[in-house]
DRENLO-657580 format. One record per residue (C-alpha): residue number from 1; residue in three letters; x, y, z. Coordinates in steps of 0.25 Angstrom, whole numbers. Each point is the difference from the previous one (the first is absolute). Last residue first. Layout:
N
n  res  X  Y  Z
NUM  ALA  X  Y  Z
...
// end
This chain:
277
n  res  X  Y  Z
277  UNK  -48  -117  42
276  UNK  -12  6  7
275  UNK  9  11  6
274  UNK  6  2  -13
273  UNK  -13  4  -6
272  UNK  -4  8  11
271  UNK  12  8  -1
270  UNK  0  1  -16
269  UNK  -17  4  1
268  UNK  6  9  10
267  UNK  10  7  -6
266  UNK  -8  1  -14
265  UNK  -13  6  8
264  UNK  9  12  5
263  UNK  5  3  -15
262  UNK  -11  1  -5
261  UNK  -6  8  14
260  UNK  14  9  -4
259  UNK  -3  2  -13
258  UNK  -15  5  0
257  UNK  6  9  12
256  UNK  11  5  -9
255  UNK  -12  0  -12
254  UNK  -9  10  7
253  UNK  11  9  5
252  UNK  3  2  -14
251  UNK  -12  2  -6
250  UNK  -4  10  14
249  UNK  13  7  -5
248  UNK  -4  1  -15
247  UNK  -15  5  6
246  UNK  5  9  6
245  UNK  15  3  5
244  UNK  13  -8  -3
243  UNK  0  1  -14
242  UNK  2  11  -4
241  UNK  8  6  13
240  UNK  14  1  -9
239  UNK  -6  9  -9
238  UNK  1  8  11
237  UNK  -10  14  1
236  UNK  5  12  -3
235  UNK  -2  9  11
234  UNK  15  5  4
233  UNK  1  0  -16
232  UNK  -10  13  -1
231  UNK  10  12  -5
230  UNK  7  -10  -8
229  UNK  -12  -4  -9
228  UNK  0  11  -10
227  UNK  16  -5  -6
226  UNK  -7  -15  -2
225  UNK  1  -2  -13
224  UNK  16  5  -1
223  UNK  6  -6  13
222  UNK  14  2  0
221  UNK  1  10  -11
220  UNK  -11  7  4
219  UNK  2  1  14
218  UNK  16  4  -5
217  UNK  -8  13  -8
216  UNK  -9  4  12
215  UNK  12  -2  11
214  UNK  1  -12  7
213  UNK  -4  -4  15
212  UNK  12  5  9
211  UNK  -5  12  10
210  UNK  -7  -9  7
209  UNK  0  -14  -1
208  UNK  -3  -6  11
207  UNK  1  -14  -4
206  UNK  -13  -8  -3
205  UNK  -5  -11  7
204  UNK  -3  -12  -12
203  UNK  -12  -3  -6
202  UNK  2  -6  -13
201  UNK  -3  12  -9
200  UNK  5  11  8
199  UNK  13  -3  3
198  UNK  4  -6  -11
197  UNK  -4  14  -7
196  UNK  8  8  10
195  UNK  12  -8  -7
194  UNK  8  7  -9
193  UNK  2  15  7
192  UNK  -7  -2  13
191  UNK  10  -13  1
190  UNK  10  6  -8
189  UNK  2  11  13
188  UNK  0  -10  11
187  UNK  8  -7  -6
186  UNK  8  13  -3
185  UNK  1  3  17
184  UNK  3  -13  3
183  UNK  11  0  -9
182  UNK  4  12  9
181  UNK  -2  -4  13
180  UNK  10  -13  -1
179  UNK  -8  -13  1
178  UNK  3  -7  11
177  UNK  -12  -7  -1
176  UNK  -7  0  -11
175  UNK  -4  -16  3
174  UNK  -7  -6  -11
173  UNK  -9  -13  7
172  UNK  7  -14  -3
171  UNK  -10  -7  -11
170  UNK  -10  -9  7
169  UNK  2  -14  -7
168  UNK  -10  -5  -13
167  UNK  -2  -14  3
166  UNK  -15  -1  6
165  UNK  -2  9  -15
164  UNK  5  -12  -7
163  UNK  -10  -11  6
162  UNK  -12  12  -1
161  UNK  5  0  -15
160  UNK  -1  -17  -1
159  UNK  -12  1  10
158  UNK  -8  4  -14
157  UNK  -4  16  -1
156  UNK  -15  2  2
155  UNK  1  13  -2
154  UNK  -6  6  12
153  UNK  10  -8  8
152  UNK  13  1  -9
151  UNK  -2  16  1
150  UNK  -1  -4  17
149  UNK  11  -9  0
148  UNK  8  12  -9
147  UNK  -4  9  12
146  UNK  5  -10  12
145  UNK  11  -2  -8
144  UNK  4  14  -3
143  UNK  -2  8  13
142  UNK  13  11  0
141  UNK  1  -4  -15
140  UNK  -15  7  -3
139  UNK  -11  -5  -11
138  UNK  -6  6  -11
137  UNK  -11  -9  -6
136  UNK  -6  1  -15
135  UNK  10  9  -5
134  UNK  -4  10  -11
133  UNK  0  12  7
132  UNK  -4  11  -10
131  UNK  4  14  5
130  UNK  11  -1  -8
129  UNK  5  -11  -3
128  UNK  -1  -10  13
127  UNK  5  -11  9
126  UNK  14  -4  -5
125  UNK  3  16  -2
124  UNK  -9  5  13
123  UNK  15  -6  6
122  UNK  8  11  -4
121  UNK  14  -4  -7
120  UNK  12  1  8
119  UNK  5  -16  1
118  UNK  0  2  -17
117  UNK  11  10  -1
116  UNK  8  -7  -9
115  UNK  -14  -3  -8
114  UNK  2  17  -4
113  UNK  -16  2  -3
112  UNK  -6  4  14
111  UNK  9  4  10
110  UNK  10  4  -11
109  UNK  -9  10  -7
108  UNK  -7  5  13
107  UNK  13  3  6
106  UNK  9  -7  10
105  UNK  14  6  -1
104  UNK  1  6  14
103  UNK  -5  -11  7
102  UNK  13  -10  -7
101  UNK  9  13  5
100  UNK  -4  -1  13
99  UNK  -1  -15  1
98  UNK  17  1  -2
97  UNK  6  -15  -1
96  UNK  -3  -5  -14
95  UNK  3  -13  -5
94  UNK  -12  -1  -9
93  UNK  -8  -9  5
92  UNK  3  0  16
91  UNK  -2  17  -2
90  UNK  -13  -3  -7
89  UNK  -5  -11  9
88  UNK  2  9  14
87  UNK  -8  12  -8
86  UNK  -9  -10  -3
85  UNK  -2  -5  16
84  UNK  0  15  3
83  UNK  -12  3  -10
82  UNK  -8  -13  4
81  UNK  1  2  13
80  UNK  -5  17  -2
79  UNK  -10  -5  -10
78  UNK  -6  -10  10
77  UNK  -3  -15  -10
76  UNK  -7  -2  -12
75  UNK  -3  -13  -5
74  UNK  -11  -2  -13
73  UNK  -8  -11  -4
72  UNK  -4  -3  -14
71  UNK  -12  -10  -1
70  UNK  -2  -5  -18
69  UNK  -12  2  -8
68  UNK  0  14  -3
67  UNK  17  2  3
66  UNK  3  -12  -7
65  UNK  2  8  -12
64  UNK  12  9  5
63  UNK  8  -12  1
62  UNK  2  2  -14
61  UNK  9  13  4
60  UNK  -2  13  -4
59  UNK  -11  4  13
58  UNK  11  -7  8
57  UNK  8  12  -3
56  UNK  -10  10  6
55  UNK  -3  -11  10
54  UNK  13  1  8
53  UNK  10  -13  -5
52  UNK  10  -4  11
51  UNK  8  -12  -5
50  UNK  0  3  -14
49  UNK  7  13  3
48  UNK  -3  7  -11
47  UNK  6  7  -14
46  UNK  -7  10  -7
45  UNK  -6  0  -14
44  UNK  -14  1  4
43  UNK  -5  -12  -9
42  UNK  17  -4  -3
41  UNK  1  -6  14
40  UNK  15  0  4
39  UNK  1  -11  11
38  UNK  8  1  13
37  UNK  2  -11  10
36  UNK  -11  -12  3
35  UNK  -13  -7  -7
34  UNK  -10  -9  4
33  UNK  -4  -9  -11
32  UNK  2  -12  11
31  UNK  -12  4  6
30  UNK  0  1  15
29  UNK  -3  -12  9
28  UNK  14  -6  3
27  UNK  4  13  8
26  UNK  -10  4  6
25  UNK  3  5  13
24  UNK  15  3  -4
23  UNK  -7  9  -11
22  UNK  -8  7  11
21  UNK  11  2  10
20  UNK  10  7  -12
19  UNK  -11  9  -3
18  UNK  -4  4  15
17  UNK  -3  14  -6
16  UNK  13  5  -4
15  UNK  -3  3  -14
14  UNK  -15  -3  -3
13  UNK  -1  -14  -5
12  UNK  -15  -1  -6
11  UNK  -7  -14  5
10  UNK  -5  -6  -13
9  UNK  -12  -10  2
8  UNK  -6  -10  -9
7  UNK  1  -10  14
6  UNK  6  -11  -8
5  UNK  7  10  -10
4  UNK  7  7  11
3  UNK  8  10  -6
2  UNK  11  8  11
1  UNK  3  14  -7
// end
């Protein structure tokens, strides 16, 4: 988590999700209570990856509590980049060389409680439990400052975050090229079996999936609120699109152009003022 006391704001770090970019960015402004490594937490007697909390742990934590008064931001990012880039991280992690045999371990239990396998779990998991989402703003890497200028717009963040987010640097797009076919193939295969959900909540285009979405019994382990939803995910609406449509877009327009006249009046009143002097 990235804790910003000043703008009473936590931005959830979603594994491979521009992490290392937004931490750079605000470097200097995050709370020094911020915690790193694994930590065994005695409330759900598990360990965690301190780095990388998803909101089912968080729910156990103190920070829990700021969630009422407090903005919580979550990054996702295109579940198939996302996947190759933490298939790439696991391998570099752990010294392994065959992908193949990384894919072939994933399973609900390790994706989503085994913190060694932390890159791999579902995104909706920093956003959501259950059907509840619980984020106030959800917001994409492929266009993360221009949507973090606008959460910092419609909240009224100081220029001290908008200063941070001008520093945050394009991460380098994840290339699967040169991929061999058949760990294309089982991406392609835990992406409908561990992901579809990504997909459908923050708007991304879906895979063809045919022939590979999960049988009932794995539906349910992957997915266990949710198992009379599958059949409609291609019309679920993004979570992602909250608040850029109606009357929060019309909010958020308003105050860009509210800013930007501001801002307008500013240069020229520091023109004019050096022009006189």
């Amino acid at each position: 988590m990235i804790i910003l006391e000043e703008d009473r704001t936590i931005i959830l770090h979603t594994p491979k999700c521009a992490g290392k970019a937004l931490r750079k960015a605000f470097a200097g402004m995050t709370s020094e209570t911020e915690q790193w490594d694994w930590s065994y937490l005695r409330s759900t007697g598990e360990w965690v990856d301190r780095a990388h909390v998803p909101l089912s742990v968080l729910r156990q934590m103190p920070e829990w509590e700021k969630f009422s008064t407090w903005t919580f931001i979550a990054v996702v990012r295109d579940p198939r980049a996302r996947l190759v880039s933490s298939l790439r991280e696991h391998l570099l992690q752990h010294r392994e060389k065959d992908p193949l045999a990384v894919l072939d371990r994933l399973d609900e239990t390790r994706i989503c409680h085994d913190p060694r396998y932390i890159h791999f779990i579902p995104q909706h998991r920093f956003s959501h439990i259950g059907n509840k989402r619980y984020a106030d703003f959800i917001v994409r890497t492929e266009s993360l400052a221009a949507d973090l200028r606008a959460v910092g717009t419609l909240c009224r963040f100081g220029k001290h975050f908008f200063d941070a987010v001008d520093r945050i640097m394009k991460a380098p797009e994840s290339r699967e090229s040169g991929t061999a076919p058949d760990i294309a193939e089982r991406i392609t295969a835990c992406l409908a079996r561990f992901y579809i959900r990504d997909y459908a909540l923050f708007g991304y285009a879906m895979p063809d999936f045919s022939g590979k979405l999960p049988g009932w019994f794995s539906g349910l382990l992957t997915d266990p609120l949710c198992w009379p939803e599958w059949s409609g995910y291609g019309y679920t609406e993004a979570a992602y699109d909250r608040f850029r449509r109606g009357v929060e877009r019309d909010a958020m327009l308003n105050a860009l152009l509210r800013e930007n006249r501001t801002l307008r009046s500013q240069c020229e009143a520091l023109r004019t003022g050096q022009m006189t002097a």
